[in-house]
Biopython code that builds the backbone (N, CA, C, O; Angstrom):
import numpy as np
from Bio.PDB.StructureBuilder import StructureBuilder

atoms = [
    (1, "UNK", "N", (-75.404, 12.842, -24.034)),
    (1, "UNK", "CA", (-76.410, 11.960, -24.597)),
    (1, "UNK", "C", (-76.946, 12.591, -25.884)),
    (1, "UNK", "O", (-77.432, 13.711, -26.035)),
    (2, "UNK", "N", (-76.675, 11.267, -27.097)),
    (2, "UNK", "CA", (-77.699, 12.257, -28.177)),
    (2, "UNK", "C", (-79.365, 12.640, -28.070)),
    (2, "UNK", "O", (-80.350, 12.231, -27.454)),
    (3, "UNK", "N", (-79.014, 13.746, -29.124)),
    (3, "UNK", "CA", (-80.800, 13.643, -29.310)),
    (3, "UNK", "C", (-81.240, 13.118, -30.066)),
    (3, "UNK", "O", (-80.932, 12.829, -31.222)),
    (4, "UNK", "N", (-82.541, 12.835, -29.042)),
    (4, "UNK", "CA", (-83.379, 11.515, -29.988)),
    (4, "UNK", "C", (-84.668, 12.062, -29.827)),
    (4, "UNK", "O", (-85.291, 12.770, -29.035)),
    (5, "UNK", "N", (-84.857, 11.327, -31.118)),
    (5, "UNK", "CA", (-86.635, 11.965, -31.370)),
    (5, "UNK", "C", (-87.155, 11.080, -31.645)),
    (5, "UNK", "O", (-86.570, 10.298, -32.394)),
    (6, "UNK", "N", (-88.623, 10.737, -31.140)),
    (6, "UNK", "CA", (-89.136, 9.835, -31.328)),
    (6, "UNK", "C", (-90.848, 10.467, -32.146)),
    (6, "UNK", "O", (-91.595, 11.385, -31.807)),
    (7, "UNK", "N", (-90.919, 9.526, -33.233)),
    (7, "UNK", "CA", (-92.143, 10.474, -34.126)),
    (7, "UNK", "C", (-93.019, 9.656, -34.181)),
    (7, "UNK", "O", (-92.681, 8.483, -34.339)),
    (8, "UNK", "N", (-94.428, 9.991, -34.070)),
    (8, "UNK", "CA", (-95.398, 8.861, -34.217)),
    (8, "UNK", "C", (-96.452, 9.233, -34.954)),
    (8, "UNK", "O", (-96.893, 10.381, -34.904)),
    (9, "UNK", "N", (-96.962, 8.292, -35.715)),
    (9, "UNK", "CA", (-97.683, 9.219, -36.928)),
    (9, "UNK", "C", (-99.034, 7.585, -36.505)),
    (9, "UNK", "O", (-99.101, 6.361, -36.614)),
    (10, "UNK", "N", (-100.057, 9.110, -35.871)),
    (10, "UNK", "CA", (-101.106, 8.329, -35.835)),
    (10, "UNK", "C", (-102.549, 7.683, -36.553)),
    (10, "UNK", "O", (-103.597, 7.140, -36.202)),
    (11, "UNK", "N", (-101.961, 8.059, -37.595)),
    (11, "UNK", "CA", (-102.605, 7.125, -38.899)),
    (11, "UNK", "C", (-101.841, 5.527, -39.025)),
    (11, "UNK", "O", (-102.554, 4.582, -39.363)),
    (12, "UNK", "N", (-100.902, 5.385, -38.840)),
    (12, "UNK", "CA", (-99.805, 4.318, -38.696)),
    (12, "UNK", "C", (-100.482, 3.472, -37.671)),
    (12, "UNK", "O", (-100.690, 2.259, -37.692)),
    (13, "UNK", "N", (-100.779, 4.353, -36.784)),
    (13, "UNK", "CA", (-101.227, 3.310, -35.340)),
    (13, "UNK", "C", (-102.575, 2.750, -35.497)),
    (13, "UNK", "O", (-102.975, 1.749, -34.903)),
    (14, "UNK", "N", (-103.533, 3.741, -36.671)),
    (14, "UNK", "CA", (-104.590, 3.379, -36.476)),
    (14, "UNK", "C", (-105.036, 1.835, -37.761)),
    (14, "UNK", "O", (-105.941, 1.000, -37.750)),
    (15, "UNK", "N", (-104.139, 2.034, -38.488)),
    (15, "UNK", "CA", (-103.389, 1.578, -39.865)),
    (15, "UNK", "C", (-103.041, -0.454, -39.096)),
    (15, "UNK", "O", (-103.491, -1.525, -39.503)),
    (16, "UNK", "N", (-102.374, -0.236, -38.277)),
    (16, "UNK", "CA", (-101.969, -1.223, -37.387)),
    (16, "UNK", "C", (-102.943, -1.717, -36.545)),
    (16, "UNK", "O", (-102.862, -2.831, -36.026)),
    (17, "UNK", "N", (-104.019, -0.816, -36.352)),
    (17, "UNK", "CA", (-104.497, -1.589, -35.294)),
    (17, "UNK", "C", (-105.995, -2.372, -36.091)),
    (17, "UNK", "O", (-106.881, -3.133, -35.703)),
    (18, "UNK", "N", (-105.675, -1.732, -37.290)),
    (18, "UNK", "CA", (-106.853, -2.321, -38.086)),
    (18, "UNK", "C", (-106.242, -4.044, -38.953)),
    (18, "UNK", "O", (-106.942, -5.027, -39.197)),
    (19, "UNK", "N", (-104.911, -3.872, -39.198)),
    (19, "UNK", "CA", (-104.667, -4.872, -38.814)),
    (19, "UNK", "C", (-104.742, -5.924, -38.249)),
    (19, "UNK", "O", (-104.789, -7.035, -38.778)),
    (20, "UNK", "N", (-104.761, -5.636, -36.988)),
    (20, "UNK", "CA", (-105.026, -6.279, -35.895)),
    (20, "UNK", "C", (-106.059, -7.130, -35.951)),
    (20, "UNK", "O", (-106.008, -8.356, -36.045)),
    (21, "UNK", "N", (-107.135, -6.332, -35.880)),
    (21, "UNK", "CA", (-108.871, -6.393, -36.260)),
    (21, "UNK", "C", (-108.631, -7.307, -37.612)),
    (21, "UNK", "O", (-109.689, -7.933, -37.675)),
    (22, "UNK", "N", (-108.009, -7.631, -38.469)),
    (22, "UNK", "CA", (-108.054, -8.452, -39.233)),
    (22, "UNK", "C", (-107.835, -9.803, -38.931)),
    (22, "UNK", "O", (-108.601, -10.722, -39.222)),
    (23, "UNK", "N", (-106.437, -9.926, -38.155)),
    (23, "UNK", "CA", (-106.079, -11.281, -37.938)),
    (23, "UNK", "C", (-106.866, -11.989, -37.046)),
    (23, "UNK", "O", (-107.103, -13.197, -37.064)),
    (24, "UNK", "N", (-107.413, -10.810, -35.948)),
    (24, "UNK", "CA", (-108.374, -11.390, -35.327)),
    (24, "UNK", "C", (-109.899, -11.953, -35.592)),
    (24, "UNK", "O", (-110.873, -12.383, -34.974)),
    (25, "UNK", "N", (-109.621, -11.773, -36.415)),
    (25, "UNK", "CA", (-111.234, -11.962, -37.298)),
    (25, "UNK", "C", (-110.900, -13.273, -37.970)),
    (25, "UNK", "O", (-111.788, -14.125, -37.943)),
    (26, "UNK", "N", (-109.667, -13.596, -38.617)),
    (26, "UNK", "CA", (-109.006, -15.094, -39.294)),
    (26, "UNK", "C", (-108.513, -15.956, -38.109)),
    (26, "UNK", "O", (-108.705, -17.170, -38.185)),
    (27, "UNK", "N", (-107.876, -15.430, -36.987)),
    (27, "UNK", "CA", (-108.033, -16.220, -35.478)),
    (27, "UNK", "C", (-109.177, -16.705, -35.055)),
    (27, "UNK", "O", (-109.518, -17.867, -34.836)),
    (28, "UNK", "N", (-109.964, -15.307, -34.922)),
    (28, "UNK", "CA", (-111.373, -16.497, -34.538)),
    (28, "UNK", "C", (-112.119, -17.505, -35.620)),
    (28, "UNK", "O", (-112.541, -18.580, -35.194)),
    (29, "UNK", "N", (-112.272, -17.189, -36.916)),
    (29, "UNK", "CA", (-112.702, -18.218, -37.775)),
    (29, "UNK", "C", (-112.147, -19.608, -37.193)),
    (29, "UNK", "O", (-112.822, -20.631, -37.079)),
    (30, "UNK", "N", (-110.712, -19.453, -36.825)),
    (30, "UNK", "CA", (-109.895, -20.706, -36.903)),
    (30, "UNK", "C", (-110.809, -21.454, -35.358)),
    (30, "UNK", "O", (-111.188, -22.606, -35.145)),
    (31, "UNK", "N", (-110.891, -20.338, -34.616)),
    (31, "UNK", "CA", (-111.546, -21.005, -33.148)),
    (31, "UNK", "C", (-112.857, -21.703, -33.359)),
    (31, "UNK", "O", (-113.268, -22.758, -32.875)),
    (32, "UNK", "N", (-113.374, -20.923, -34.134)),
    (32, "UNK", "CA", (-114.852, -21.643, -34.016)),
    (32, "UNK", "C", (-114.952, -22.800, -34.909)),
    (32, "UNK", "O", (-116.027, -23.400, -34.880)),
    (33, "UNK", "N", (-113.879, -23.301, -35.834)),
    (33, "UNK", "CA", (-114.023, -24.181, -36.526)),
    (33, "UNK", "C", (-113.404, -24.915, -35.773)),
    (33, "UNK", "O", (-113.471, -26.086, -36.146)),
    (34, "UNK", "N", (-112.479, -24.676, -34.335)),
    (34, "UNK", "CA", (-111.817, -25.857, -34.082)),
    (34, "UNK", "C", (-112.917, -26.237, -32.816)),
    (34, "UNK", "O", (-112.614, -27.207, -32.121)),
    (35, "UNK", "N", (-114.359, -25.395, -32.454)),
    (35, "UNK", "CA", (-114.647, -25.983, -31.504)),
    (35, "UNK", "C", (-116.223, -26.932, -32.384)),
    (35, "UNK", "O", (-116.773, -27.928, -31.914)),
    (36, "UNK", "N", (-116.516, -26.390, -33.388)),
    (36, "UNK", "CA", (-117.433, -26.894, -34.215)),
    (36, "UNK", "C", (-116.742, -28.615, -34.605)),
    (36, "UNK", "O", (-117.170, -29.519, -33.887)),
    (37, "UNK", "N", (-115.868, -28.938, -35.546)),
    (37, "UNK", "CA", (-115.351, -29.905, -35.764)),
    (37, "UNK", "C", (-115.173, -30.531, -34.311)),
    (37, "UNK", "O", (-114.813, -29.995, -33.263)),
    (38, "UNK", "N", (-115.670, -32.290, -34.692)),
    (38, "UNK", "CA", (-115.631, -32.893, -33.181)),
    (38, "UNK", "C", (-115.161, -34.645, -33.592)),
    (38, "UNK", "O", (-115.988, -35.478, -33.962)),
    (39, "UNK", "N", (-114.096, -34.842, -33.471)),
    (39, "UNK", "CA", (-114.011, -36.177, -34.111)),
    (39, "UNK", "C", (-114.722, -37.674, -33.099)),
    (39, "UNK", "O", (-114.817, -38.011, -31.919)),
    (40, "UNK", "N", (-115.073, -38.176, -34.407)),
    (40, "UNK", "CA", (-116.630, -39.285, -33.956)),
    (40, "UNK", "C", (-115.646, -40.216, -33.130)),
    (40, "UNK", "O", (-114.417, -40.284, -33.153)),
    (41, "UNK", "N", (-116.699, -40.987, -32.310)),
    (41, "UNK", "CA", (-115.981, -42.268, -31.889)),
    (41, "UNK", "C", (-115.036, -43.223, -32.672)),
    (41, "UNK", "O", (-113.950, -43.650, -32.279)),
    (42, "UNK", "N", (-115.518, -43.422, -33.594)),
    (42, "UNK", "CA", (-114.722, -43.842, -34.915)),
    (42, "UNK", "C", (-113.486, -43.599, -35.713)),
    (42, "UNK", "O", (-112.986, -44.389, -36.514)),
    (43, "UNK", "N", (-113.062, -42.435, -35.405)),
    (43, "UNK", "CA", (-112.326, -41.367, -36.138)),
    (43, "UNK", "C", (-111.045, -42.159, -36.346)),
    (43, "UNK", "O", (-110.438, -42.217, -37.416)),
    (44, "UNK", "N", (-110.648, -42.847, -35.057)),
    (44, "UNK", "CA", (-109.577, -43.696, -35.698)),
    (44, "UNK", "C", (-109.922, -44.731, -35.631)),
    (44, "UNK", "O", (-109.351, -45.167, -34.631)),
    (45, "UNK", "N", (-110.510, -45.490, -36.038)),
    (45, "UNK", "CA", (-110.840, -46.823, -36.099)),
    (45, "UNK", "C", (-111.404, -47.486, -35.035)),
    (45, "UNK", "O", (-111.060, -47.104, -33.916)),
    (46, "UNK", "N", (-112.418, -48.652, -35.149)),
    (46, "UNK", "CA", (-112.943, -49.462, -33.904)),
    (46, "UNK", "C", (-111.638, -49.730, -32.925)),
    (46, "UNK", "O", (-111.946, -49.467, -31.763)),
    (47, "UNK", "N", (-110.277, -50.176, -33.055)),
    (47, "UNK", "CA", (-109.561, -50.401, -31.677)),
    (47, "UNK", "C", (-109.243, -49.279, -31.370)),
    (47, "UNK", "O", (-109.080, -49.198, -30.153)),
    (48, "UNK", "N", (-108.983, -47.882, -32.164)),
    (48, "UNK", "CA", (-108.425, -46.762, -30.964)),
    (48, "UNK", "C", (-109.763, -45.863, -30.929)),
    (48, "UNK", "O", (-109.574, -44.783, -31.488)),
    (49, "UNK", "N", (-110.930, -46.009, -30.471)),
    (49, "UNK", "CA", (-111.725, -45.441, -30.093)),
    (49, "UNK", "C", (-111.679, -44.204, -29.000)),
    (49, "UNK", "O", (-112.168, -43.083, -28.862)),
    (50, "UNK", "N", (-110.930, -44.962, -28.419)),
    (50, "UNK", "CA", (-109.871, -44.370, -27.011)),
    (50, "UNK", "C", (-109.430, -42.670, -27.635)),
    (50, "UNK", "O", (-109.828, -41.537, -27.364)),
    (51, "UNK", "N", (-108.528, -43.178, -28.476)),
    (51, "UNK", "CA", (-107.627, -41.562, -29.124)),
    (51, "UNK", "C", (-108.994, -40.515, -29.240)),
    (51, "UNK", "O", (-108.999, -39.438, -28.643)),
    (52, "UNK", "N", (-109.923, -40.885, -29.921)),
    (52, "UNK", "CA", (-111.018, -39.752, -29.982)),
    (52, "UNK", "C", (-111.682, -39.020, -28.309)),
    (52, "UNK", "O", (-112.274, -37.965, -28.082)),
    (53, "UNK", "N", (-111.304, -39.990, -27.526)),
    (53, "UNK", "CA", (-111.926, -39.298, -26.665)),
    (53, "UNK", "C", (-110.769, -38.832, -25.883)),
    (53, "UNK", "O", (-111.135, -38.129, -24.941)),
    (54, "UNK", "N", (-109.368, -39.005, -25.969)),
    (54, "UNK", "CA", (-108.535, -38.413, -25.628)),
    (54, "UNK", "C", (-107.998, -36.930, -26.087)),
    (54, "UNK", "O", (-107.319, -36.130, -25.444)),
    (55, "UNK", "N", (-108.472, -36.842, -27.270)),
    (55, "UNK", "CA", (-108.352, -35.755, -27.906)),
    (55, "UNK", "C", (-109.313, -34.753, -27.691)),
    (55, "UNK", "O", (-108.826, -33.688, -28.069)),
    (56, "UNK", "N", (-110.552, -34.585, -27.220)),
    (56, "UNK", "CA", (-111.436, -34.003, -27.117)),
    (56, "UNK", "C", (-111.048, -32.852, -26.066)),
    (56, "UNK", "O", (-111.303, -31.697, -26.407)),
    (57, "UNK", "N", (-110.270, -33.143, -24.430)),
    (57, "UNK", "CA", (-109.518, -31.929, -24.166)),
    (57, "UNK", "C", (-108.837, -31.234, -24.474)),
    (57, "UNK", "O", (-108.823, -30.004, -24.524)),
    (58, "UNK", "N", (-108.116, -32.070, -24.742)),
    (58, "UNK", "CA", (-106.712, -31.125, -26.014)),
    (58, "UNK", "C", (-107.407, -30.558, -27.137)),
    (58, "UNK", "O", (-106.731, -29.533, -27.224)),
    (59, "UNK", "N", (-108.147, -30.469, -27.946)),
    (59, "UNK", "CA", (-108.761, -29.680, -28.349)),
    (59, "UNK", "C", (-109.364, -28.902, -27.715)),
    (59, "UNK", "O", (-108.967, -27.799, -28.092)),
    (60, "UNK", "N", (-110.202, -28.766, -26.857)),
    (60, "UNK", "CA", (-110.638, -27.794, -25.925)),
    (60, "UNK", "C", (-109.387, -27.155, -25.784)),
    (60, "UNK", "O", (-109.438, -26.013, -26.240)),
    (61, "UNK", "N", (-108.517, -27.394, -25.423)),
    (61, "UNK", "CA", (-107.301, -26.539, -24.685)),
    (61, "UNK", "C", (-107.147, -25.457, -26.032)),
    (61, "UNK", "O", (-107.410, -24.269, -25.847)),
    (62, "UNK", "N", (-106.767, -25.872, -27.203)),
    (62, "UNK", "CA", (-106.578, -25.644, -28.341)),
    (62, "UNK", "C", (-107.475, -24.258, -28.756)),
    (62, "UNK", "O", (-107.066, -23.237, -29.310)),
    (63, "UNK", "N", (-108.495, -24.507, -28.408)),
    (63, "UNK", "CA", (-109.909, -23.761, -28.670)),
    (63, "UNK", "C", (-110.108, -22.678, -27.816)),
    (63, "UNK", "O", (-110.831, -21.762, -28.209)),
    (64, "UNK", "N", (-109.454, -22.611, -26.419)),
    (64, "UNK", "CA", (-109.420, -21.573, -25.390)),
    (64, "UNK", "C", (-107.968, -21.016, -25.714)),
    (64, "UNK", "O", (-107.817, -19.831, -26.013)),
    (65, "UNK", "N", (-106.966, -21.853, -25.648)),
    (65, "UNK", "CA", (-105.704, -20.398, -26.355)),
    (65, "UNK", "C", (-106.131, -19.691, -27.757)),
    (65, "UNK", "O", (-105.577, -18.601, -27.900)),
    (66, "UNK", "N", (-106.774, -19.973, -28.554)),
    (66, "UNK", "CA", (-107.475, -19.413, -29.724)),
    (66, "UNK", "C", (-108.182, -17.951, -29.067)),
    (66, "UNK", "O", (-107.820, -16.780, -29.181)),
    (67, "UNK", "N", (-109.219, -18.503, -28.416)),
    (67, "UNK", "CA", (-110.184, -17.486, -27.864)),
    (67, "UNK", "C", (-109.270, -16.379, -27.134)),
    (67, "UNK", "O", (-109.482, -15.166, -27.110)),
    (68, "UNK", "N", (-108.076, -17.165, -26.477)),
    (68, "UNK", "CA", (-107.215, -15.404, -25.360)),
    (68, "UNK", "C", (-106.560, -14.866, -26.378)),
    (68, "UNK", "O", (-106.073, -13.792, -26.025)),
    (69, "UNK", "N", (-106.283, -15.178, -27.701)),
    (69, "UNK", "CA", (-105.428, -14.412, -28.592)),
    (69, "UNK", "C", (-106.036, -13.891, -29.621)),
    (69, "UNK", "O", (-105.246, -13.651, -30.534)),
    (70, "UNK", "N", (-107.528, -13.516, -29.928)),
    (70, "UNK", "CA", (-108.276, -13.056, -30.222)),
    (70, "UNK", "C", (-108.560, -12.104, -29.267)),
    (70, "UNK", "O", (-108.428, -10.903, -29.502)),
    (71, "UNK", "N", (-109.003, -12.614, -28.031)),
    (71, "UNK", "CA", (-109.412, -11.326, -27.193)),
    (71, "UNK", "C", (-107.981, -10.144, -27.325)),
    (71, "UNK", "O", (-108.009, -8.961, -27.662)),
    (72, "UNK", "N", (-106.834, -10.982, -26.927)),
    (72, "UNK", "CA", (-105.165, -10.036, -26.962)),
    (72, "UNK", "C", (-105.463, -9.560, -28.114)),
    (72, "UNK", "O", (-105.355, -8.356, -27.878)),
    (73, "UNK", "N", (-105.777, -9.644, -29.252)),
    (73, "UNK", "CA", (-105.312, -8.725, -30.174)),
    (73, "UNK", "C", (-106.281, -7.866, -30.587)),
    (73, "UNK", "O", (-105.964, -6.925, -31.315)),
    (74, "UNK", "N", (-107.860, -8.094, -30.113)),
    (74, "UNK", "CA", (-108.649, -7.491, -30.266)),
    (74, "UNK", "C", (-108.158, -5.814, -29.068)),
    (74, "UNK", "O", (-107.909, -4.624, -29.261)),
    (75, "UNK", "N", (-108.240, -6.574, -28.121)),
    (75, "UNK", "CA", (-107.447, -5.570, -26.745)),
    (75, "UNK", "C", (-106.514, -4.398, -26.829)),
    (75, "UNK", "O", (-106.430, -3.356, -26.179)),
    (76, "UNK", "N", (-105.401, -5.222, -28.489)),
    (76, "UNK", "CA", (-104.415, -4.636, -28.850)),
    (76, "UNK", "C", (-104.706, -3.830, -29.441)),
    (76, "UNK", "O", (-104.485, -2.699, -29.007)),
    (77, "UNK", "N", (-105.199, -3.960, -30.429)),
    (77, "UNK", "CA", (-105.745, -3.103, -31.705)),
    (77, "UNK", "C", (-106.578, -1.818, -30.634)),
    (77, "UNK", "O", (-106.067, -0.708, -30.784)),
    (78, "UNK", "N", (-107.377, -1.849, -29.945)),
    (78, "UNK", "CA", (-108.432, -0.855, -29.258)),
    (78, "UNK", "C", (-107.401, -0.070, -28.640)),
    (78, "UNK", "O", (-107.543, 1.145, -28.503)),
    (79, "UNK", "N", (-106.245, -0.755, -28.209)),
    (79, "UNK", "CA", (-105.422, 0.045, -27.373)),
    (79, "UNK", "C", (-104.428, 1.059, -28.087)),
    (79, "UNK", "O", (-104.010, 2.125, -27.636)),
    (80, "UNK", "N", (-104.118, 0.389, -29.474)),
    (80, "UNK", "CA", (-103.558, 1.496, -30.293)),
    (80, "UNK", "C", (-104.240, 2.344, -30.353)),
    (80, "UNK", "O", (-103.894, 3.257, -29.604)),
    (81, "UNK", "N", (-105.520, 2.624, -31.169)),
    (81, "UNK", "CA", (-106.371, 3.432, -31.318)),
    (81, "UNK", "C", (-106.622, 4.604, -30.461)),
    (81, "UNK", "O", (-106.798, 5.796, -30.715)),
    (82, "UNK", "N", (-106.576, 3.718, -29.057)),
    (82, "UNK", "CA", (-106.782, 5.073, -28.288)),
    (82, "UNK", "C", (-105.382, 5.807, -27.787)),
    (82, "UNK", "O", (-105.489, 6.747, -27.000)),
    (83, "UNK", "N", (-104.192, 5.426, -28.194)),
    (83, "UNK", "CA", (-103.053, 6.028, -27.890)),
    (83, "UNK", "C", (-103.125, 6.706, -29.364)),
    (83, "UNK", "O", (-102.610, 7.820, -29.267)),
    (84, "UNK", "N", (-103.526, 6.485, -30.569)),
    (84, "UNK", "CA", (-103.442, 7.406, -31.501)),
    (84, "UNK", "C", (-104.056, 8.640, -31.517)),
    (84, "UNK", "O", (-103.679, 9.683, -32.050)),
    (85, "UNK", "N", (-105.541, 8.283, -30.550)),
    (85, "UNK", "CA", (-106.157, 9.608, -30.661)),
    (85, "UNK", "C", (-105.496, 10.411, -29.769)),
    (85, "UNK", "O", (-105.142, 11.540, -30.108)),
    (86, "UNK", "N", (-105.239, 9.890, -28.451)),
    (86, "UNK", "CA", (-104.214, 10.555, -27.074)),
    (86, "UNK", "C", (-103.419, 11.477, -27.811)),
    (86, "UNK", "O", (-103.487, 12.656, -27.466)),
    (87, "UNK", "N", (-102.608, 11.135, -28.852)),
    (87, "UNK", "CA", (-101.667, 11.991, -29.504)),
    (87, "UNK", "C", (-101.847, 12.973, -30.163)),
    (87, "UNK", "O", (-101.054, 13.912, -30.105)),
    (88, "UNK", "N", (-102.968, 12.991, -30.972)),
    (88, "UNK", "CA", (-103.683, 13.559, -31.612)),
    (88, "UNK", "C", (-104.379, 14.630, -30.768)),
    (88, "UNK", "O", (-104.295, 15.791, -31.170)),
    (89, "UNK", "N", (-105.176, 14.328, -29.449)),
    (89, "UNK", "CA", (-105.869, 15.538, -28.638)),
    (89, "UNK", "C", (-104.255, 16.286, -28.107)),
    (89, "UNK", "O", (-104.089, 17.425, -28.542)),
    (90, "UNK", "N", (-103.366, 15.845, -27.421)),
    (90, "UNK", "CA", (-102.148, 16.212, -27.064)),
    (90, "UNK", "C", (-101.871, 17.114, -28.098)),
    (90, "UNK", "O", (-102.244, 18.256, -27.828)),
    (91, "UNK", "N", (-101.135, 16.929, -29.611)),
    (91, "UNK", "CA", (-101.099, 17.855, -29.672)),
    (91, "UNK", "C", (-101.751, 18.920, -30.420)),
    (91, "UNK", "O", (-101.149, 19.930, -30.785)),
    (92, "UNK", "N", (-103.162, 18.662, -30.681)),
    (92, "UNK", "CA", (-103.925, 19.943, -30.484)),
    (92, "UNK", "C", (-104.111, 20.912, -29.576)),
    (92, "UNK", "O", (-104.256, 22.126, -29.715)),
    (93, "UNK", "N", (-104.076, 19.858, -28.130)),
    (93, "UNK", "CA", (-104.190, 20.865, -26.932)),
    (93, "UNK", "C", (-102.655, 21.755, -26.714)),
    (93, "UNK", "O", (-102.615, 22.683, -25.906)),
    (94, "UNK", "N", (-101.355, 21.332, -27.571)),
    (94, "UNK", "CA", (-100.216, 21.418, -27.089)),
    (94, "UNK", "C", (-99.934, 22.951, -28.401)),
    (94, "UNK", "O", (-99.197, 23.934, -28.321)),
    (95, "UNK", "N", (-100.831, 22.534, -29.405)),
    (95, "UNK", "CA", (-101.093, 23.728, -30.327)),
    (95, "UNK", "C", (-101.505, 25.153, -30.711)),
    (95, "UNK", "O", (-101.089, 26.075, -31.413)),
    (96, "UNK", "N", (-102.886, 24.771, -29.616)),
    (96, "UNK", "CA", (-103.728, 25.706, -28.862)),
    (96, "UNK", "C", (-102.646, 26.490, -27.875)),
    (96, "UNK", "O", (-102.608, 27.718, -27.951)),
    (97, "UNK", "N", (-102.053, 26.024, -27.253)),
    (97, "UNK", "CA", (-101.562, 26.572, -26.011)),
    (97, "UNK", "C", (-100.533, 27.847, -26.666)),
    (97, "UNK", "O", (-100.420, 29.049, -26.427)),
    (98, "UNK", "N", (-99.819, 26.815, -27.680)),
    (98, "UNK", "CA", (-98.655, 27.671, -28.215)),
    (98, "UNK", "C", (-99.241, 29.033, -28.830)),
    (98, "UNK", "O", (-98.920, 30.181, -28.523)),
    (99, "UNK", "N", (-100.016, 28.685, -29.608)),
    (99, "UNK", "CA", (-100.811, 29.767, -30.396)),
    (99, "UNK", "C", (-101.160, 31.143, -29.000)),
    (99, "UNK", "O", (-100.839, 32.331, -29.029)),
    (100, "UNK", "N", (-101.673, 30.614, -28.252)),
    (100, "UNK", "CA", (-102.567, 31.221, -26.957)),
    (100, "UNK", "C", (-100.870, 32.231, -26.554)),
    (100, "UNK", "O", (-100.803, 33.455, -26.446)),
    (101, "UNK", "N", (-99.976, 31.472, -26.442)),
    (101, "UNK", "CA", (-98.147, 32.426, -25.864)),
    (101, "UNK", "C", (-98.380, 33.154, -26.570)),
    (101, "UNK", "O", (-98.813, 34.261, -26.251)),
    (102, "UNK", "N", (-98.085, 32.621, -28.286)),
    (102, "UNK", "CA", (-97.756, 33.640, -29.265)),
    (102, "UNK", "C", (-98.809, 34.731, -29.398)),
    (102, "UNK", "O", (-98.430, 35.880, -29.620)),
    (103, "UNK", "N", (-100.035, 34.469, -29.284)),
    (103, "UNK", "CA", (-101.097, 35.445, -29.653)),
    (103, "UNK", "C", (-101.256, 36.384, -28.242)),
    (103, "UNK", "O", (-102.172, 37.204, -28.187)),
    (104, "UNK", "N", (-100.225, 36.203, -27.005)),
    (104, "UNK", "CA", (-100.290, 36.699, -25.618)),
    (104, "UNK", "C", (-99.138, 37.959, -25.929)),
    (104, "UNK", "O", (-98.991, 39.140, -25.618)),
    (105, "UNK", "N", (-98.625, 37.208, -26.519)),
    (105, "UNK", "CA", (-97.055, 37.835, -26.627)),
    (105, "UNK", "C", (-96.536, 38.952, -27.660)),
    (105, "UNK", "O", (-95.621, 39.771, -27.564)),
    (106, "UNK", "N", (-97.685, 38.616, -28.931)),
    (106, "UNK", "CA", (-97.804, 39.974, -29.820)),
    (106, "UNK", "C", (-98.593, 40.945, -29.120)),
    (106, "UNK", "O", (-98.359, 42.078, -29.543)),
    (107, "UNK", "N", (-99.487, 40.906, -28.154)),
    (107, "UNK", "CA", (-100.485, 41.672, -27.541)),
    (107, "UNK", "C", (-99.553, 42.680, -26.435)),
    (107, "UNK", "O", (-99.906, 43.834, -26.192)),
    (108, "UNK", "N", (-98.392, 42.084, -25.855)),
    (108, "UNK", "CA", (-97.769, 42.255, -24.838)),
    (108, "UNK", "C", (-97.362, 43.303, -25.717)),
    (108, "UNK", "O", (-98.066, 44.312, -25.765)),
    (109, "UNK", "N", (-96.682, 43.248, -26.182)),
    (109, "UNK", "CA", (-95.552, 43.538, -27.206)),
    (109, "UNK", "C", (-96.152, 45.499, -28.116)),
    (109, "UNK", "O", (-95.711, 46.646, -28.044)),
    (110, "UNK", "N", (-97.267, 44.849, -28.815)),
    (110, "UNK", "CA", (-97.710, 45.856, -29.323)),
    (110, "UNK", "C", (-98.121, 47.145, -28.018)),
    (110, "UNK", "O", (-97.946, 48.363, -28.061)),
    (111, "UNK", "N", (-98.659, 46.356, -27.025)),
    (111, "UNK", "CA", (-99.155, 47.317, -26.120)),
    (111, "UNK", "C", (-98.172, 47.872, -25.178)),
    (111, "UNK", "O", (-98.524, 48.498, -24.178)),
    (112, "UNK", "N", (-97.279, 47.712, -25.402)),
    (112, "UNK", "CA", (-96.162, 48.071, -24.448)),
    (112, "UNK", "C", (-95.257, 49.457, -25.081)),
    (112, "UNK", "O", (-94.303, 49.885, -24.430)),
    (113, "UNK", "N", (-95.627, 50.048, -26.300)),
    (113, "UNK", "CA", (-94.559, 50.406, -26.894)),
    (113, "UNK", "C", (-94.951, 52.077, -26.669)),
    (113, "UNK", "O", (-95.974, 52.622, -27.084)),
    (114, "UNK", "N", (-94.036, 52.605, -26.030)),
    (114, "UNK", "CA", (-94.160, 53.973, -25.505)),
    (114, "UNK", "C", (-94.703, 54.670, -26.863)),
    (114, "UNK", "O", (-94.526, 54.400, -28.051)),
    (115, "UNK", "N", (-95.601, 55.902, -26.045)),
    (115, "UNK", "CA", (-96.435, 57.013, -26.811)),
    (115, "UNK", "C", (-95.465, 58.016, -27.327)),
    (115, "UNK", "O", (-94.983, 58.730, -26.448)),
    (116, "UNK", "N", (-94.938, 58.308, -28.933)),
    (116, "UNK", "CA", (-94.619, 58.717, -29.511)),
    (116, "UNK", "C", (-94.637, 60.231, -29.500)),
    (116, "UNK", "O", (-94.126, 60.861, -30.426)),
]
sb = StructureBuilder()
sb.init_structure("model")
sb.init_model(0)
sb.init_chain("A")
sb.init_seg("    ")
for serial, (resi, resn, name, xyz) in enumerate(atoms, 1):
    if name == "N":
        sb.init_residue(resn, " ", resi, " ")
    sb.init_atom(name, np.array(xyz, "f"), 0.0, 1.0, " ", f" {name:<3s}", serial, name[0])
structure = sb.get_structure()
């Protein structure tokens, strides 16, 4: 099996998830204008009076898939973020450690070396 490396650069993630936070911010504009706008009895004319009030769920429907894909990407975006920092404490803690061998291991090393 080859080797594979997988690299993640968590400015990228955080980069993306601000993104995110954008569209969701132009998603919800779109929601609240679709639950604000309300077409009158009138909207299509005195005989289809009917269509306006047929439409009024279906818009609702319209207006609640809006709202779960705002929350999803709001969700999304938070969730990058915190896998960017995850990576970020990882490998500091994974940095520390190494340092902690190497700085174990010159100590070993120096102190080990027979009296001349």
């Amino acid at each position: 099996m080859p080797d594979e490396t997988i690299t993640v650069d968590p400015a990228e993630l955080r980069a993306h998830a601000g993104t995110l936070d954008e569209i969701a911010v132009a998603v919800d504009q779109a929601r609240a204008a679709g639950a604000t706008v309300v077409l009158g009895r009138e909207a299509y004319g005195k005989l289809c009076f009917q269509v306006s009030l047929l439409m009024g769920p279906i818009q609702q429907i319209g207006v609640d898939a809006l709202h779960e894909a705002v929350t999803a990407l709001q969700s999304t975006a938070d969730r990058l973020r915190t896998v960017g920092e995850n990576y970020v404490s990882s490998d500091e803690h994974v940095a520390a450690d190494i340092g902690e061998v190497i700085s174990g291991a010159s100590i070993r090393t120096t102190g080990s070396r027979p009296a001349g």
